[in-house]
N, C-alpha and C positions, 0 to 999 in steps of 0.2 A: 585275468579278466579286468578291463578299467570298471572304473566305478560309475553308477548308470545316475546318471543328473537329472532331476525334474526333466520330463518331458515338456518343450516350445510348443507352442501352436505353430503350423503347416504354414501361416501367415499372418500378418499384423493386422488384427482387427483393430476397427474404430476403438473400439473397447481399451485397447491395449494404447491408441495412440493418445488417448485422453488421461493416461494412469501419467501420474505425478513422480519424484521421486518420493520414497517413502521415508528416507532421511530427512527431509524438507517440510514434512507434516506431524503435528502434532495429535497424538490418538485423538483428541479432541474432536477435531474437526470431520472424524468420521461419521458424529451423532450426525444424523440426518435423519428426515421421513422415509427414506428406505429401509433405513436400519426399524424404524419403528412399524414399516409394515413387517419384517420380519419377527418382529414378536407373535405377531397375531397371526401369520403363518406356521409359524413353528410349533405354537401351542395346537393349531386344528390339524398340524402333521400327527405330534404324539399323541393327542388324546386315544385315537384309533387301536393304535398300536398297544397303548398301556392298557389297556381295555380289552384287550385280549389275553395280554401277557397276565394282568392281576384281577380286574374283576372278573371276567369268566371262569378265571383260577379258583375266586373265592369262593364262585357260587358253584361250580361244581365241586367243590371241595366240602364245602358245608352242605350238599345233598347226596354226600357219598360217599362219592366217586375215588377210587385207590389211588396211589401215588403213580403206580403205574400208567393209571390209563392218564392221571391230568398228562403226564408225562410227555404222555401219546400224543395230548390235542393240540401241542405245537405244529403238527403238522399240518394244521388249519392255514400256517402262515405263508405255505407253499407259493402263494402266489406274490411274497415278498425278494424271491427267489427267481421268478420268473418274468420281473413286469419287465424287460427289455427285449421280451419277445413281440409288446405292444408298443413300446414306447415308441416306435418309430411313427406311428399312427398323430402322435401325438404332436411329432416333430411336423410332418405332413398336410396335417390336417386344421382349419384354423374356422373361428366362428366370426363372422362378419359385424357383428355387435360388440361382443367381447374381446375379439382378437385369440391369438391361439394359445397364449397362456394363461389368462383369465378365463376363459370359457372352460377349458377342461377342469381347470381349478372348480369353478361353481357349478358344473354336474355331478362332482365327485362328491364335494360337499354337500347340495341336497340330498342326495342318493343317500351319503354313509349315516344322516341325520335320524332318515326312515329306517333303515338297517340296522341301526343300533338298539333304537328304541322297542324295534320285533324283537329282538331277543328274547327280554323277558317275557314274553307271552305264552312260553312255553316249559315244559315240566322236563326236566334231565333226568328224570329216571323215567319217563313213559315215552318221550318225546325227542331223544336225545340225537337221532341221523336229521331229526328240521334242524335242530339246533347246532349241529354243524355244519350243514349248508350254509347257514347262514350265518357263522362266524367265516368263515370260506370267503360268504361276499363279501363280508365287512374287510378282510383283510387283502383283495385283489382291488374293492375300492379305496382301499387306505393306501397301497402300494401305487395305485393310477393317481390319486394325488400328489403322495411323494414324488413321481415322477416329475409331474409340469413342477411342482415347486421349486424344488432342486434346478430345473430349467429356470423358473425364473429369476431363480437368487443372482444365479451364473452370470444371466444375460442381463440384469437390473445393476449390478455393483460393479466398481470400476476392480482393477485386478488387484491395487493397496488395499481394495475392503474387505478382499474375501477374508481375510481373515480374522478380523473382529467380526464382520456378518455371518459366518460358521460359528464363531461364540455366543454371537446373541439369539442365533434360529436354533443351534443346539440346545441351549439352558433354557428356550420356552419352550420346545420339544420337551425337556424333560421335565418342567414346569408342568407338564399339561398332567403329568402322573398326579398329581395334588387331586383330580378330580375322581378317575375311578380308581385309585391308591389310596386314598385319604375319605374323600367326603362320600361317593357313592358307597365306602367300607361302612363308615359310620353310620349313614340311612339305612341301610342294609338292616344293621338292628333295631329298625323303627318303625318302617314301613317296608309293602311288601316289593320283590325282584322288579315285577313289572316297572312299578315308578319310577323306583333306582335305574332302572336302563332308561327310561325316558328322558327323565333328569339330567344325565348324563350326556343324550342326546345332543339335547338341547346348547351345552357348551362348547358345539360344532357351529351355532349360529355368529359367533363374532369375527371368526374366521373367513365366514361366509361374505359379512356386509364389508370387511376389508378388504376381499374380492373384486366384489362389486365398487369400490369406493378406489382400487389402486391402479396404478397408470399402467398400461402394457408396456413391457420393453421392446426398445428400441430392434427390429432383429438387422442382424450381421451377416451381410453373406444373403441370397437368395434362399426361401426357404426349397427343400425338395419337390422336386417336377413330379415325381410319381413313388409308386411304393417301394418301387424298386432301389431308386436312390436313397431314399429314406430309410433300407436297413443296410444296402450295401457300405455304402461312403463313410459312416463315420467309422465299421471297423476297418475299412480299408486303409483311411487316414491313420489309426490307432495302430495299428500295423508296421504300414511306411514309414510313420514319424523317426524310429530309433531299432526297426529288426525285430523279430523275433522275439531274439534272447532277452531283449531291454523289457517287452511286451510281456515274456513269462515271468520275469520277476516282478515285474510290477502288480499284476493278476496276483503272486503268490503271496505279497506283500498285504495286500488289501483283503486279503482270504484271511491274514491269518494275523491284521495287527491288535484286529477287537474280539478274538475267540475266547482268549480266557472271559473275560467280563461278559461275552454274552452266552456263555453257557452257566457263569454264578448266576446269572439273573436268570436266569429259565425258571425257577419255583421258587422266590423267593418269598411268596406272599404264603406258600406250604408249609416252606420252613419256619418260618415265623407263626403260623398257626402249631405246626408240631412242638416248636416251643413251649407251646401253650400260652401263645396270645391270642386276647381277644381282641374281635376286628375292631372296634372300636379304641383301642391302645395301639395296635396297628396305623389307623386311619389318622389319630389326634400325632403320633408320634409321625409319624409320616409327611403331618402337612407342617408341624414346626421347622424339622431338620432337612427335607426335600425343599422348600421356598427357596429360606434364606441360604442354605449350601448354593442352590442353584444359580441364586443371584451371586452370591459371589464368586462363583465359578464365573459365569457371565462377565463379571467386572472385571476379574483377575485373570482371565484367557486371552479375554480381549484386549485387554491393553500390553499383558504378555505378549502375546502374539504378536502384535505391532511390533514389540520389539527385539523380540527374540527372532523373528520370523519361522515361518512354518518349519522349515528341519529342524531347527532345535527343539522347536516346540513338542515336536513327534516326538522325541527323546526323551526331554524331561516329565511331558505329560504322559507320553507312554508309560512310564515307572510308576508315578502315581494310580496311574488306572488299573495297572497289576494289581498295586500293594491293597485295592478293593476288598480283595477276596480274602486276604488275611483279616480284615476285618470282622467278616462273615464266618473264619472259622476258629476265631477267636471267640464270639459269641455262640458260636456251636458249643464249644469246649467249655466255658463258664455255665449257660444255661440261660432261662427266662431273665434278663434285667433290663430293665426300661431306658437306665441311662446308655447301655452299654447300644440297646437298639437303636437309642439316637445317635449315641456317636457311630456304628455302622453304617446306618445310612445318609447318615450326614456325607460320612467321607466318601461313601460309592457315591451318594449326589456330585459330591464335587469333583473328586478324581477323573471318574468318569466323563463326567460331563467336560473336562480338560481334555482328555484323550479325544474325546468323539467331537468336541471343536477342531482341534488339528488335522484330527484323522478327514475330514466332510472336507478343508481350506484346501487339503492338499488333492480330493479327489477332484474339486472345482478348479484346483491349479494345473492338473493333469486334463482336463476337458476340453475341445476347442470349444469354441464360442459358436463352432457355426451346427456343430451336431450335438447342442448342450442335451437335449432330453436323452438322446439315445444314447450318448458315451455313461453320461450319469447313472444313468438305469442301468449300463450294463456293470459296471464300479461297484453300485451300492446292491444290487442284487448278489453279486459275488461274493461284499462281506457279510449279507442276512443268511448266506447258504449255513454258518454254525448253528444262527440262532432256530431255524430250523429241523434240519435235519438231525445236527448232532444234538441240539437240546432235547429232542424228539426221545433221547436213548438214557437221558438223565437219569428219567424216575427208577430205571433200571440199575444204574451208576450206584444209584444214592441207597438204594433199597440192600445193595450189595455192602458198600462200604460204609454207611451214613454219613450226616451231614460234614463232619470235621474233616476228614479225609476228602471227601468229595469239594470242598471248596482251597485245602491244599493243590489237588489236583488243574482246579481253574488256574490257580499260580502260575503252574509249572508249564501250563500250554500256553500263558502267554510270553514266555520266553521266546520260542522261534520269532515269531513277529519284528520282536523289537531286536533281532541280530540281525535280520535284512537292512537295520537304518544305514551300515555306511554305506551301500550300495546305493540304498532307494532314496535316502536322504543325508548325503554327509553333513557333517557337525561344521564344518567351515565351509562348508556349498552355500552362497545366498539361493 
């Protein structure tokens, strides 16, 4: 079997005839205002998202609720899993004011604003099927954002940026955990659920005005004539591009390069209470070592990245983003210590955040430009199917073997992943 090379785009977009050599620039000169809208992107990407995964963690965790069932409420995320059933809607469809990446952008975000802040209006132990609905909608509009962003990132950066601009939209994506990770923990013990969810809310609005304040991209290519085309064509492009067989590895690759990490992160805000922290040393320890890991993930991905380029980077960050979880079961094994919580998650801030730079540069490397929402959506839905599904069976894992063993276990499942890279990305393939 030869070895399966980045997949080309089907044609040379403008996109592609404007890209520089990358030998010939210096990281430097990628700073721009795009890159700076993508902070404020990136952060009103994860806020959503971490805000499922930890504050709804904590607050049903602290009004109950068994390990089993938080276990269970990943399965809320389902529609992170499935937004490329919509996405083409997205690709199709455009707002005459806004334009069609911006306009979906700022429905989503007023929407998830209100969404958020209902949460806390409700009691989990009396109340607890509203309160999944509507953790449900929070996370199909948090995935319909994802969607156009993703689209926009794609279609807004030349093909040399993507990957600094996957470093810097990943670490304020993961940046965004500081708020209901950290500060809405700490409020938590001060005031009551409801504020906390509003509070929280409300850190959706800056994402918002940079919406409204940033330029639509340029689009490539005719948009789709009807619905038809718009879910047909981009997998048929995805398809033709290199067979089949090139098509299933790739799919397998992307299924399975962020499994370990995103099945340790399924309850960690549990284990860390089972510890016996309080939310509060949680939250403070959280927003010291989450910031600055992030940012220097941020600094040292991206200018890595420039120059290692994305295959290698898959490799070397790949390893780092494994070695996470030994972290996590290193601190199992020792017990409650504060220092040792920060250097945990210090290093899943940064490791991680290294892996899932690479991982995003190579899925916008793999995307044509001309069906960016629907190819992206269908990529990034295929690697949240762990965080999902199999996170879903966790509380079950961990209940059986506890924490130590169970975060060895994340280890060990991110090995396949990273044995696809000579295929999916060789070490001397630019």
């Amino acid at each position: 079997m030869t070895d399966i090379k980045p997949p080309a785009t089907s044609a040379e977009s403008p996109l592609e005839a404007e890209t520089k050599s990358e030998s010939a620039i210096h990281w430097t000169e990628y700073l721009n205002r795009r890159m700076l809208v993508l902070v404020f992107l990136g952060f009103s990407s994860g806020l959503p998202l971490y805000l499922l995964v930890n504050l709804l963690q904590a607050w049903l965790a602290k009004s109950g609720l068994n390990v089993k069932a938080i276990g269970l409420f990943a399965l809320v995320m389902i529609p992170y899993t499935w937004k490329f059933l919509w996405s083409p809607l997205m690709d199709r469809f455009s707002f005459n004011m806004l334009g069609r990446r911006r306009g979906w952008m700022a429905i989503t975000q007023v929407l998830l604003v209100f969404a958020i802040g209902s949460l806390g209006m409700f009691d989990p132990q009396t109340q607890l099927p509203i309160i999944i609905a509507l953790a449900v909608g929070v996370a199909f509009l948090s995935a319909s954002q994802d969607v156009v962003i993703d689209a926009y990132r794609r279609e807004t950066l030349l093909d040399n940026e993507q990957g600094l601009g996957a470093a810097i939209y990943v670490n304020a994506y993961k940046v965004a955990n500081l708020v209901p990770g950290s500060l809405s923990l700490i409020l938590a013990d001060h005031v009551s659920w409801n504020l906390v969810f509003w509070v929280t809310a409300a850190f959706m609005l800056p994402g918002l005005i940079c919406t409204l304040l940033a330029p639509e991209p340029t689009v490539y290519g005719a948009p789709p004539k009807n619905i038809r085309e718009a879910v047909v064509l981009p997998f048929k492009e995805f398809i033709a591009r290199d067979g089949w067989v090139t098509a299933l590895w790739t799919l397998s690759f992307i299924f399975l390069y962020r499994i370990g990490d995103s099945v340790a992160g399924a309850l960690l805000t549990k284990f860390f209470i089972d510890l016996g922290f309080q939310l509060t040393e949680i939250g403070v320890v959280a927003k010291l070592t989450v910031f600055w890991a992030s940012i220097a993930g941020g600094v040292v991905g991206g200018i890595w990245m420039v120059k290692l380029g994305i295959n290698r980077a898959l490799w070397i960050f790949g390893v780092l983003q494994a070695l996470t979880s030994l972290g996590f079961a290193l601190l199992a094994y020792v017990g409650p210590n504060l220092y040792l919580l920060a250097a945990a998650i210090g290093f899943e801030g940064f490791g991680v955040g290294l892996g899932t730079a690479a991982f995003v540069a190579y899925i916008a490397r793999t995307t044509d430009p001309r069906y960016t929402a629907t190819q992206f959506a269908l990529f990034s839905s295929l690697a949240a199917v762990p965080r999902t599904f199999v996170t879903s069976s966790v509380g079950f894992i961990v209940a059986e073997t506890g924490w130590f063993y169970f975060f060895i276990f994340c280890f060990v499942i991110a090995i396949p992943g990273m044995l696809l890279l000579p295929k999916i990305a060789p070490w001397n393939a630019k």
